[in-house]
Phi, psi and omega in degrees: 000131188297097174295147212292356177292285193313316167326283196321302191321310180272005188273335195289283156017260246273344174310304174278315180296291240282133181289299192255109153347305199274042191230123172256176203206173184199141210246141191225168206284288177319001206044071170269182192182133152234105215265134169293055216266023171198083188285154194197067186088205292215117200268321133324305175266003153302318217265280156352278193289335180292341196262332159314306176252000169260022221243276190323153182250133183215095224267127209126337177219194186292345175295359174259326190311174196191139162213164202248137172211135184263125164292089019107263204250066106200182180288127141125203209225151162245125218243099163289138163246241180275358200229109160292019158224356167261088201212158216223114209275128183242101180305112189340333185266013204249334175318144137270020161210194195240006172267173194316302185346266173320289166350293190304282185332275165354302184288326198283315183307331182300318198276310180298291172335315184278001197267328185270319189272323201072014170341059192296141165221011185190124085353103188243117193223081194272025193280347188243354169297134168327103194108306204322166177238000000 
């Protein structure tokens, strides 16, 4: 289980990756991030069901797929899967090596694991930020 240091660390994370600020998101325990891009009554539980079925891995179809992006403003990396709102920040200290390979893998057990327990540990709830439309 993740400790409230570690919580802090990836709402800061995910705080620097994510492009547009007036965009909400919602933080699952492994550090999976489901950015909301038609946010809509209770955020959490929106966030839940989308990470439900895009969350889990069933090896063989597209729910295994994975892609690797080198994170530009911090260390380590971010891990897509089949859902373009679904994505899962993987730490330099955590692969067991550093090519796409691990790197993915790491992301994809985090995404399945955060897709199965569903842990919310943070709420980012920009629907009232200054500009959002």
């Amino acid at each position: 289980m993740m400790n409230r240091v570690d919580t802090e660390i990836l709402i800061g994370v995910w705080r620097r990756l994510l492009v547009d600020p007036r965009k909400s998101w919602v933080l699952f325990e492994n550090g999976t991030c489901v950015v909301l891009t038609a946010p809509d009554g209770d955020l959490a539980e929106q966030a839940i069901a989308l990470l439900a079925e895009f969350g889990p891995v069933y090896a063989g179809t597209p729910a295994g797929d994975f892609g690797v992006i080198d994170a530009r403003d911090v260390d380590g990396w971010v891990v897509t899967g089949h859902h373009h709102d679904v994505l899962t920040y993987v730490a330099p200290d955590e692969p067991g090596g550093q090519d796409n390979l691990a790197v993915g893998m790491c992301g994809r057990s985090k995404r399945h694991q955060d897709g199965t327990e569903l842990n919310v540990v943070h709420v980012e709830d920009q629907r009232g930020a200054a500009g959002a439309e």
